[in-house]
C-alpha positions as CSV (number, residue, x, y, z in Angstrom):
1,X,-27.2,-15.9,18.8
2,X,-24.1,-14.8,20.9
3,X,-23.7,-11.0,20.1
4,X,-21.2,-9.6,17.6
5,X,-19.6,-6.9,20.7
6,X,-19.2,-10.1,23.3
7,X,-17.7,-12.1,20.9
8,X,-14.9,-9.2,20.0
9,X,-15.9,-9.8,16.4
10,X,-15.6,-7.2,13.4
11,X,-19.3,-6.4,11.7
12,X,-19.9,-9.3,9.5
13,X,-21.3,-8.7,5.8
14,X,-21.2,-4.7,6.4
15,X,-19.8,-4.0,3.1
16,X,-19.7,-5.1,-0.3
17,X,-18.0,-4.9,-3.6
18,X,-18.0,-1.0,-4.0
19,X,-17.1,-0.5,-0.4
20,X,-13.7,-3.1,-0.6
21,X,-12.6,-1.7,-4.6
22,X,-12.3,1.8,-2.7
23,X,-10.7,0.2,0.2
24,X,-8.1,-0.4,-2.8
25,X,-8.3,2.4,-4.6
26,X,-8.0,5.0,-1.9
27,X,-5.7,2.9,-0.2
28,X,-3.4,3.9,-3.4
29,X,-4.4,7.4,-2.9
30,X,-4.6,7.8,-6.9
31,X,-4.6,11.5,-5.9
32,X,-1.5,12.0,-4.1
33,X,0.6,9.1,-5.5
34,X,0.7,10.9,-8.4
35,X,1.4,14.3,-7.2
36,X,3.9,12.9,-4.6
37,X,5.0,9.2,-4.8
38,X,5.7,8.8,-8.4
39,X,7.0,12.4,-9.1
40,X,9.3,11.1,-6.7
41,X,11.2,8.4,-9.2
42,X,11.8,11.9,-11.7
43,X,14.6,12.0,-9.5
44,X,15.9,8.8,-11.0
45,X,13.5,7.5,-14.3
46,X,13.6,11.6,-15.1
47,X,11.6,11.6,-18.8
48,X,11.7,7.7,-18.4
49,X,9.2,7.8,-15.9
50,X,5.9,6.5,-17.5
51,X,8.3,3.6,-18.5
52,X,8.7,2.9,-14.8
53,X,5.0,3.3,-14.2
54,X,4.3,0.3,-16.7
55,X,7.7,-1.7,-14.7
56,X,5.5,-1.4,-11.7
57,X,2.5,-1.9,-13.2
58,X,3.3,-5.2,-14.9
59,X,4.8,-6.7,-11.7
60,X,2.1,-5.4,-9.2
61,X,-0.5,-7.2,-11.3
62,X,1.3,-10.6,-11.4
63,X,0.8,-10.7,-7.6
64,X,-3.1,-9.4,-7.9
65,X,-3.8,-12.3,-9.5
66,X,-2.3,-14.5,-7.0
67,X,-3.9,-12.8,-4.1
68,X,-7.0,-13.0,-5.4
69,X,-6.6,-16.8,-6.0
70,X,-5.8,-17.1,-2.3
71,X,-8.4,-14.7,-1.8
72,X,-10.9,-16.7,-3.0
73,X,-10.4,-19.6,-0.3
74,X,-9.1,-17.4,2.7
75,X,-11.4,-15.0,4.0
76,X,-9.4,-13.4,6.9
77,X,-8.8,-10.4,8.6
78,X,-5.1,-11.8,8.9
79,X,-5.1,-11.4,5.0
80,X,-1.6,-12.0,3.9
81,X,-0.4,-13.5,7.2
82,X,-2.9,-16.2,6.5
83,X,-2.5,-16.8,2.7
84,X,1.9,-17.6,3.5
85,X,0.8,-19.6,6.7
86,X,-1.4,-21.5,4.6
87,X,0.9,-21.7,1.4
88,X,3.9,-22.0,2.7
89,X,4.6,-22.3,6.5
90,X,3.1,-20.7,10.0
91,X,6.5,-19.7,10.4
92,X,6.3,-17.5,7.1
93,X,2.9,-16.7,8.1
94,X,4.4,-14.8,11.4
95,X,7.2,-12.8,10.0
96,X,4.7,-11.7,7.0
97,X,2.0,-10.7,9.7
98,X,5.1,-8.8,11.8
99,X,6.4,-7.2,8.2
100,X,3.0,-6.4,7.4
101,X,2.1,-5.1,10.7
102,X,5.1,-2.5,10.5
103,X,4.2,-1.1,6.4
104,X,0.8,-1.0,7.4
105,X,1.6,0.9,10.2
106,X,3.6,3.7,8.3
107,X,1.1,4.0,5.5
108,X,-1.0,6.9,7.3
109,X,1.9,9.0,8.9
110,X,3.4,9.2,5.4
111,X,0.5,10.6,3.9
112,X,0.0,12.9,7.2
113,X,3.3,14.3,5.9
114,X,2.3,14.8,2.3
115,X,-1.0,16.5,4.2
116,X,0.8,18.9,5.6
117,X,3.1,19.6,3.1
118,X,0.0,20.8,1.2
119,X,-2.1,22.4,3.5
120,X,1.4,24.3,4.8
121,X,2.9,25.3,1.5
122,X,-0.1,26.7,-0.1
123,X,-0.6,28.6,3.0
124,X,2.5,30.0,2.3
125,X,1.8,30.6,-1.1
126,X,-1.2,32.2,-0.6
127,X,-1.4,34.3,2.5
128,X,2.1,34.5,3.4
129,X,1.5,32.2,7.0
130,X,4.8,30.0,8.4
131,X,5.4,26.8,6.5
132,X,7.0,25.6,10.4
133,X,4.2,26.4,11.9
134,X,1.5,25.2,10.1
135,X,2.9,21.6,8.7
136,X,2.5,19.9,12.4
137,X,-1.3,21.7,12.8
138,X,-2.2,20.1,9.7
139,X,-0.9,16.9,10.5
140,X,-2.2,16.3,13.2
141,X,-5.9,17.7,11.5
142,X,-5.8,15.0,8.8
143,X,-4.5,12.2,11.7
144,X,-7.4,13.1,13.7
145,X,-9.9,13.0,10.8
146,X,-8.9,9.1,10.3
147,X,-9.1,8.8,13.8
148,X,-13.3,9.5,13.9
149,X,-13.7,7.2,10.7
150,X,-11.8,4.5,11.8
151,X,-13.8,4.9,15.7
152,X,-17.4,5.1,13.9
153,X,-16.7,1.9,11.9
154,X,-15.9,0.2,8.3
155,X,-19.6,1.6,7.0
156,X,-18.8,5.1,7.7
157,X,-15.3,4.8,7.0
158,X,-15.6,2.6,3.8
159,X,-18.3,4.8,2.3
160,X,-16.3,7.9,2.8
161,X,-13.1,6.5,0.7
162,X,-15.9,6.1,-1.9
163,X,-17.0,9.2,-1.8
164,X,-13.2,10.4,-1.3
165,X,-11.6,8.6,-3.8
166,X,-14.3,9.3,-6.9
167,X,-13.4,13.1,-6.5
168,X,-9.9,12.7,-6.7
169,X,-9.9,10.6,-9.4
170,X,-12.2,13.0,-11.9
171,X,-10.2,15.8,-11.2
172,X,-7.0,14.3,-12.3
173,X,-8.2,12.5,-14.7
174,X,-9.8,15.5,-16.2
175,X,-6.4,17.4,-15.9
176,X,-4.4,15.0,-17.6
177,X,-6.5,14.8,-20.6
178,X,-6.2,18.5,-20.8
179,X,-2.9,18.7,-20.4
180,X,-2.5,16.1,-23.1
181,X,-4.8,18.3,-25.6
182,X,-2.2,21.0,-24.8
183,X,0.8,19.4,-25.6
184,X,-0.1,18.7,-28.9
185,X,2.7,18.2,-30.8
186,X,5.0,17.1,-28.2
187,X,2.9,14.4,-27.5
188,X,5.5,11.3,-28.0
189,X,5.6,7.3,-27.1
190,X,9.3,8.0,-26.6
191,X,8.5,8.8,-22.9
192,X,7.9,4.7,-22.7
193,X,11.4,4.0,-23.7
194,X,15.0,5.0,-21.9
195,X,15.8,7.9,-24.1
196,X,15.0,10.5,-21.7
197,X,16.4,8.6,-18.3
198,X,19.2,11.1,-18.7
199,X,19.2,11.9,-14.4
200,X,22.8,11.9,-13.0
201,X,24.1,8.8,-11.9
202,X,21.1,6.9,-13.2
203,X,21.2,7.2,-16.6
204,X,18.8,4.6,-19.3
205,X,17.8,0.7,-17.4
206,X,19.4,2.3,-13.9
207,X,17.0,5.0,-13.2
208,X,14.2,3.4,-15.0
209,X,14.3,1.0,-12.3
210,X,15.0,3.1,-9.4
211,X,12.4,5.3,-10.5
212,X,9.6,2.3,-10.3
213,X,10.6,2.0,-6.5
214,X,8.5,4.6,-6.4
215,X,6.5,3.8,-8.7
216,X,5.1,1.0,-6.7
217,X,4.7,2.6,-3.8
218,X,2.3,4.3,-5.8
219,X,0.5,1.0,-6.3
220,X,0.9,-0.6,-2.9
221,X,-3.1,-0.6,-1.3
222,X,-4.5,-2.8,-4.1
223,X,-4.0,-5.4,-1.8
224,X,-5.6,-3.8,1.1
225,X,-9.3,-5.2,0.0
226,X,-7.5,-8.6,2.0
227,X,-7.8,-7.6,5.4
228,X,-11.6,-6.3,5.3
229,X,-13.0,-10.1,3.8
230,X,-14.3,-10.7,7.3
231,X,-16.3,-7.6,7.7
232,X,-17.2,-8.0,3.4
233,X,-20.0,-9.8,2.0
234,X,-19.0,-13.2,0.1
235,X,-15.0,-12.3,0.5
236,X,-14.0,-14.8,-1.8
237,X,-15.3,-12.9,-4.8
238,X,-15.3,-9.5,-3.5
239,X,-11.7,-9.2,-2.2
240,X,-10.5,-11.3,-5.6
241,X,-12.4,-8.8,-7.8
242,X,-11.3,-5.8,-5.7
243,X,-7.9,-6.9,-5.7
244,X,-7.2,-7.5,-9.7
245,X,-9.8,-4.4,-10.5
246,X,-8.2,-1.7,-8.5
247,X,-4.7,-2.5,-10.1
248,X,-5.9,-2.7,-13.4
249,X,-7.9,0.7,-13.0
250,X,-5.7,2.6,-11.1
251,X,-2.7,1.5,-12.7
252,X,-4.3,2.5,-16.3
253,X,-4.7,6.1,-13.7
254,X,-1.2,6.6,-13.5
255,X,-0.4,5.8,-16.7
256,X,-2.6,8.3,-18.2
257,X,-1.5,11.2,-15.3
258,X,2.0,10.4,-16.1
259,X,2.3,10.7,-19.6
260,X,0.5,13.1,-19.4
261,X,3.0,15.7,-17.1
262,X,5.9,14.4,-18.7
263,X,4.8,15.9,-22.5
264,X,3.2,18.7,-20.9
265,X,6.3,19.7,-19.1
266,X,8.9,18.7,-21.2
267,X,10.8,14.6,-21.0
268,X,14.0,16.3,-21.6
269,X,14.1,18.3,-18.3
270,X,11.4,16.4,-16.6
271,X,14.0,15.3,-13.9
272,X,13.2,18.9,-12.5
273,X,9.9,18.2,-11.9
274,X,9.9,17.6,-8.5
275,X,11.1,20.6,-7.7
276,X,8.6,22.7,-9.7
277,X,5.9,24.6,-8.2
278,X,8.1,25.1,-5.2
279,X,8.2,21.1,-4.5
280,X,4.2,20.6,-5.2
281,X,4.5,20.6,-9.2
282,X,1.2,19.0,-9.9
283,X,-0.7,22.2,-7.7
284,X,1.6,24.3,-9.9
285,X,0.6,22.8,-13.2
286,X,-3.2,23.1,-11.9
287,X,-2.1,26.6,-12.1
288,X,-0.6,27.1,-15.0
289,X,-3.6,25.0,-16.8
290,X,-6.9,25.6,-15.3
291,X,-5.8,29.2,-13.9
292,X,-7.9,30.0,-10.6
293,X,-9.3,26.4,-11.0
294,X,-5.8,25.4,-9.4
295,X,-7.9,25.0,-6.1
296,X,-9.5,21.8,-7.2
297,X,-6.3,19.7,-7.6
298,X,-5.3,21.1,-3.7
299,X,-8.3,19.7,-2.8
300,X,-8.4,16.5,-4.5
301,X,-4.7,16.2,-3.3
302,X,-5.8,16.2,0.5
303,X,-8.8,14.6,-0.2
304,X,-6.7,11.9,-1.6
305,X,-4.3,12.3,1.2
306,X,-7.1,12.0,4.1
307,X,-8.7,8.9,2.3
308,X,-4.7,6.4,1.5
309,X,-4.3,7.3,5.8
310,X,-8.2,6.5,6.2
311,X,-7.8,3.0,4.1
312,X,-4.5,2.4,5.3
313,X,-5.8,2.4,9.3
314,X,-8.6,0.3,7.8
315,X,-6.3,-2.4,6.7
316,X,-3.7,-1.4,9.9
317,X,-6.2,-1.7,12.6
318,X,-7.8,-5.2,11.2
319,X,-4.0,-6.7,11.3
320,X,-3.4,-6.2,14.4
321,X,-7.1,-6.7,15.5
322,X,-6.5,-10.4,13.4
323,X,-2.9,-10.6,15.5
324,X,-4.2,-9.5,19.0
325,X,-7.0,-12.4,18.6
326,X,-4.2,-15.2,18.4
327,X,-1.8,-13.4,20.9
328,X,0.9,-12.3,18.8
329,X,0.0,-8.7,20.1
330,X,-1.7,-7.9,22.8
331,X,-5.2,-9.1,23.0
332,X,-6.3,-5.4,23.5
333,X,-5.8,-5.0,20.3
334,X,-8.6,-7.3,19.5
335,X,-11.2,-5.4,21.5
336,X,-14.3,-3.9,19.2
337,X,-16.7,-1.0,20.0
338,X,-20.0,-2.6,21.9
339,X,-21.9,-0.2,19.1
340,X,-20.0,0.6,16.3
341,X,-18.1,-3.0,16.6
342,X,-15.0,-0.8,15.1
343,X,-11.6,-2.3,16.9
344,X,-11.2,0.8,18.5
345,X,-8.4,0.3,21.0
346,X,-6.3,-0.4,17.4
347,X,-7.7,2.3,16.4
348,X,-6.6,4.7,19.2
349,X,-3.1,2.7,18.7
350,X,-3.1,4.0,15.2
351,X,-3.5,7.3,15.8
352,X,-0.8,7.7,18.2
353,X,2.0,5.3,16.6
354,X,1.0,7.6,13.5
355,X,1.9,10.7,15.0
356,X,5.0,9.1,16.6
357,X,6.4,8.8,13.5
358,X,5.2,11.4,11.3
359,X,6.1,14.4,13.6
360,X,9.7,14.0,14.9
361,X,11.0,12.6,11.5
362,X,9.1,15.7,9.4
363,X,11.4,17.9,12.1
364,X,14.2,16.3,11.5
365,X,14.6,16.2,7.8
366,X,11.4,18.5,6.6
367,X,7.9,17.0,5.4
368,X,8.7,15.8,2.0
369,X,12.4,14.1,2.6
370,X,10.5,12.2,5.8
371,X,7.8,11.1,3.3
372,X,10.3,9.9,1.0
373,X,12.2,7.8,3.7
374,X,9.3,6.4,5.5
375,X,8.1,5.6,1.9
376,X,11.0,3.2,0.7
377,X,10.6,1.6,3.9
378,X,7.4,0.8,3.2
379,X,7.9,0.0,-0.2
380,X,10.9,-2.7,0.6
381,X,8.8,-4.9,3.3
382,X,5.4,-4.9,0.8
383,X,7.7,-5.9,-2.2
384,X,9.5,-8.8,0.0
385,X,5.6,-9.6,1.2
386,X,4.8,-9.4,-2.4
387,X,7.3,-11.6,-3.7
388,X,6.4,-14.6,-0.7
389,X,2.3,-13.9,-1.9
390,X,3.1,-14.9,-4.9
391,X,5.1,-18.0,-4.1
392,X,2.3,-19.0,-1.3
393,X,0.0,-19.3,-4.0
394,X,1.9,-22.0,-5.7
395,X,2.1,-23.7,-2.4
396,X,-1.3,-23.3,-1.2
397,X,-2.7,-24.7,-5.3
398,X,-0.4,-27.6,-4.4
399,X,-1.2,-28.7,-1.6
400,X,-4.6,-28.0,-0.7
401,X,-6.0,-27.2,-4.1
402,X,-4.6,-30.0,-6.1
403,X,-7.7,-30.4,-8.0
404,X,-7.8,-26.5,-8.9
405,X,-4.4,-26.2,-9.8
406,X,-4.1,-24.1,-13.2
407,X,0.3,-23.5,-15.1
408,X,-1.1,-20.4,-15.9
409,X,-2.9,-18.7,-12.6
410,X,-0.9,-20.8,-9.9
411,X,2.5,-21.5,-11.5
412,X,4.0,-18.9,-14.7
413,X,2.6,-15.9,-13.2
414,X,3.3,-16.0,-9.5
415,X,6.5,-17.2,-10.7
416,X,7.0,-14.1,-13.4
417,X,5.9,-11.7,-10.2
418,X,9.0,-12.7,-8.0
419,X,11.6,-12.4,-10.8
420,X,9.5,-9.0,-11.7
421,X,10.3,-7.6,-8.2
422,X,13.7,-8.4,-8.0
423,X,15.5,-5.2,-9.4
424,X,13.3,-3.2,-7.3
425,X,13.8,-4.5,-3.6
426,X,17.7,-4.3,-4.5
427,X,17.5,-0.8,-5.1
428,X,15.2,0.1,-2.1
429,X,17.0,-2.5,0.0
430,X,20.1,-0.5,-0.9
431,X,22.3,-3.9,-2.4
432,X,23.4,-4.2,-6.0
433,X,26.6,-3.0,-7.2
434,X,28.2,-3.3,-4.2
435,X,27.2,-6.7,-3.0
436,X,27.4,-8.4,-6.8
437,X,29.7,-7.2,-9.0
438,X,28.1,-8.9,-11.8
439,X,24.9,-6.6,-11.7
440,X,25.4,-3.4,-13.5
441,X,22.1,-2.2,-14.1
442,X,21.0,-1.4,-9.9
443,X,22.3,2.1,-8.3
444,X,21.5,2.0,-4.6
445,X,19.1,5.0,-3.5
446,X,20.6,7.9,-2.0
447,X,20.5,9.0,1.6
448,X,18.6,9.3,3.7
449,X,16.4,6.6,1.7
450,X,19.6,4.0,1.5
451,X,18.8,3.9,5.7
452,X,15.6,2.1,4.4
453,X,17.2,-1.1,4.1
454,X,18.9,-0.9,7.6
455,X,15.7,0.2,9.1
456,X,14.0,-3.1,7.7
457,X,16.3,-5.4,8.6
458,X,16.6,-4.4,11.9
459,X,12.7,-4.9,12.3
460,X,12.5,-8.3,10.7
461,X,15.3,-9.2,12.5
462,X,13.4,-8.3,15.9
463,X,10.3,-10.1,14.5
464,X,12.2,-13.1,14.2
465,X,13.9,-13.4,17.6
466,X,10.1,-13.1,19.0
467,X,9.0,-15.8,16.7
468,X,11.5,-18.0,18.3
469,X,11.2,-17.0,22.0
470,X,7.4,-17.3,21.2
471,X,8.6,-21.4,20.2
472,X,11.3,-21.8,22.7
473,X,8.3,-20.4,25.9
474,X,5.7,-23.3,24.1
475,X,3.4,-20.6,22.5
476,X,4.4,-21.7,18.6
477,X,0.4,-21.9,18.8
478,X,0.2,-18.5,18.5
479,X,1.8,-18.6,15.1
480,X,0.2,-21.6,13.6
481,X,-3.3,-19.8,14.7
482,X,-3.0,-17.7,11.5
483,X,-3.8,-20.7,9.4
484,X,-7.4,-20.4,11.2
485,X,-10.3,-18.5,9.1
486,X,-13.3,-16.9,11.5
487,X,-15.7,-16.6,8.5
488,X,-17.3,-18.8,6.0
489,X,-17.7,-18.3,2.5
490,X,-19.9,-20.7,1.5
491,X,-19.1,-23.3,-0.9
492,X,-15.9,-21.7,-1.8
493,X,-14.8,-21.6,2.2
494,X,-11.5,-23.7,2.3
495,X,-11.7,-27.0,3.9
496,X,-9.4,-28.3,7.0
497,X,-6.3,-29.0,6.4
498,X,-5.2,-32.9,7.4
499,X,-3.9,-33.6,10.5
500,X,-0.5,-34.9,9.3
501,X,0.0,-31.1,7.2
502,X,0.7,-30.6,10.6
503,X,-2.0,-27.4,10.9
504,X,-5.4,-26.9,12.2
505,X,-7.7,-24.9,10.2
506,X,-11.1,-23.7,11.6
507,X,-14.3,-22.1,10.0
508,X,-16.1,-20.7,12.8
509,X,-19.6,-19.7,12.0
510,X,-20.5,-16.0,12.4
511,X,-23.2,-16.9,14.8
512,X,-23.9,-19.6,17.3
């Protein structure tokens, strides 16, 4: 048997089903999406907002299923690179891999913000200490903290967004249903309808839409089980199950925590609800419903905070391990700890790149505004990735599961996912009213998050001049090596592709 550290190979069957749902499920950071991503669309959706949860929730599920039907053939730390090479093109295959690479990438340095927003304002709050001072210490705390779980590898690191993610989840949970019991009779399914989208400038449809940008952000990370299937125990179950589940259970989360703020607080003025609490309204509601108790929602906050940054290196660090084995990065990036078989130069990447990004824009604009500009970023490349998952399934059913092939899972509902994602990549991508007259129901995002969509293009542009030099120099191979698969899965493992598809697909064995 050649060993796992020679090979440059992640730890095979280290983790199971438990392990890659939390991968998910903190990879959504349950915890802080909801007391920073989604309070973000109150800006737009206002007392709408749970109606923009269920927009986002609706879509986001469409493509769960389909990743989990490529899932279920693809094992690959490549994840959605792989499922497009396979479904639609190599070609696709790259630029997904290079969008992938970047959202990834941004994940963790937005949540290092929303870290040390916390950590600073209740410092602040409490003992009077310097909200300047403070914000980049604690940054830099929670960057470091991902650092030493990402080093010691995916059994530590998985196991602590267990751990992690349970907490955050009970105490929000548990809040919400109080706060529910306290609203009594302002409890209302209006909140589900447009009545109370009343924000300026994005009154009823507009700012129910603009306000599920944000709302998917929330859910982006039930995908992330994808890149762990080579390091996960029969991946074509697991990373399916883990996929669907965490949408379905978290989304239900937000739901619940949503509706749940907007009764308590009051739909008709709910579009001030970011700015409660001195810009951290759920710590304030904590406050004003559990009294002194207020110091378990901090916690499950940066809990939540330190585990979406811990999941999201977890899924950043095995992309680019996946794209530094087949040379589109460097093959340092491919190297794996001789004990702890983590890819730890990604790893050390991470961490920098991380704080790259997270301090200088947090000086620029301040904490939360960087966090809301790195997040539509973010939010506009996983949609477009979203939107080509779906459609690879189709292609991949067709052509090399012809004999599987189901209307239903590989046909309606991929198709129903693109045309559910539409409204929202207009408004993060910043086009609608002023690119098609026709459309009257899109309102471009304000600035700075209308630079977003300049941002974007720029880097998918980049990432598809060096797809081409990569053809023009003779090294296409690199891009046509993400239809390869470096784990077997059994009887469910794909089988080669012909040699007239024009791709070569390998199953190496995890031993020889």
């Amino acid at each position: 048997m050649v060993a796992t550290e020679a090979r440059g190979e992640l730890a095979r069957n280290a983790i199971g089903l438990r392990e890659v749902l939390f991968q998910s499920i903190t990879h959504m950071a349950p915890g802080a999406a909801v007391a920073f991503s989604i309070i973000v669309g109150a800006n737009f959706a206002a007392g709408a907002l749970p109606l923009s949860i269920l927009f986002a929730l609706v879509g986001c599920l469409f493509v769960a299923i389909s990743i989990g039907q490529l899932a279920k053939h693809l094992p690959s730390a490549a994840g959605f690179a792989t499922y497009a090479s396979r479904g639609l093109h190599p070609t696709v295959g790259f630029m997904v891999a290079w969008g992938y690479a970047l959202a990834e990438a941004l994940v963790a340095p937005l949540l290092y913000l929303i870290f040390a927003n916390v950590v600073a304002g209740t410092l602040v709050a409490e003992y009077g200490w310097s909200y300047d001072t403070w914000w980049p210490i604690a940054a830099v705390v929670a960057a470091v903290l991902v650092l030493l779980f990402g080093w010691f590898g995916i059994r530590l690191s998985a196991g602590a967004g267990t751990l992690l993610g349970l907490f955050e989840i009970v105490v929000f949970a548990a809040l919400a249903v109080w706060m529910i019991l306290k609203a009594g009779g302002d409890n209302t399914l209006s909140v589900f309808g447009t009545s109370y989208a009343t924000a300026e400038g994005f009154g009823g449809i507009n700012g129910v839409i603009a306000g599920s940008v944000f709302a998917i952000l929330a859910f982006i990370g039930f995908e992330a089980a994808a890149p762990l299937a080579e390091e996960a125990r029969n991946p074509g179950r697991t990373v399916r199950i883990a996929v669907v589940a965490s949408a379905v259970m978290i989304g239900a989360f937000y739901v619940l925590t949503t509706y749940a703020a907007t009764v308590f607080f009051g739909p008709e003025r709910f579009g001030e609800f970011p700015t409660y609490g001195e810009g951290n309204p759920w710590q304030q509601l904590g406050r004003d419903v559990w009294g002194g108790a207020w110091v378990l929602v901090f916690t499950a906050i940066i809990i939540s905070a330190v585990a979406n940054s811990n999941a999201s290196a977890n899924a950043t660090t095995r992309t680019w391990y996946a794209l530094g084995r087949n040379r589109i990065l460097v093959g340092m990036l491919a190297k794996t700890h001789p004990r702890w078989q983590s890819p730890y130069v990604a790893v050390v990447v991470q961490f920098v790149l991380a704080l790259a990004v997270a301090l200088p824009l947090g000086f620029i604009y301040n904490p939360l505004t960087a966090f809301g500009l790195v997040g539509t970023m973010v939010t506009a490349v996983i949609i477009l990735i979203y939107m080509l998952l779906n459609l690879a399934c189709i292609g991949f059913y067709l052509r090399e599961r012809r004999s599987e092939f189901n209307v239903v899972l590989h046909l309606i509902l991929p198709v129903l996912g693109v045309l559910a994602f539409i409204p929202a990549i207009m408004v993060a991508l910043g086009v609608g009213q002023n690119l098609f007259s026709f459309i009257n129901f899109i309102t471009p995002l304000t600035y700075p998050l209308n630079l977003a969509g300049p941002v974007v293009a720029g880097w998918l542009l980049l990432g598809l001049l060096y797809m081409l030099y990569l053809y023009i120099t003779g090294h296409g191979d690199r891009a046509r090596a993400l239809n390869q698969l470096y784990v077997s899965d059994g009887p469910t493992a794909p089988s080669p592709r012909s040699p007239d598809q024009g791709v070569a697909s390998t199953t190496t064995p995890t031993s020889a």
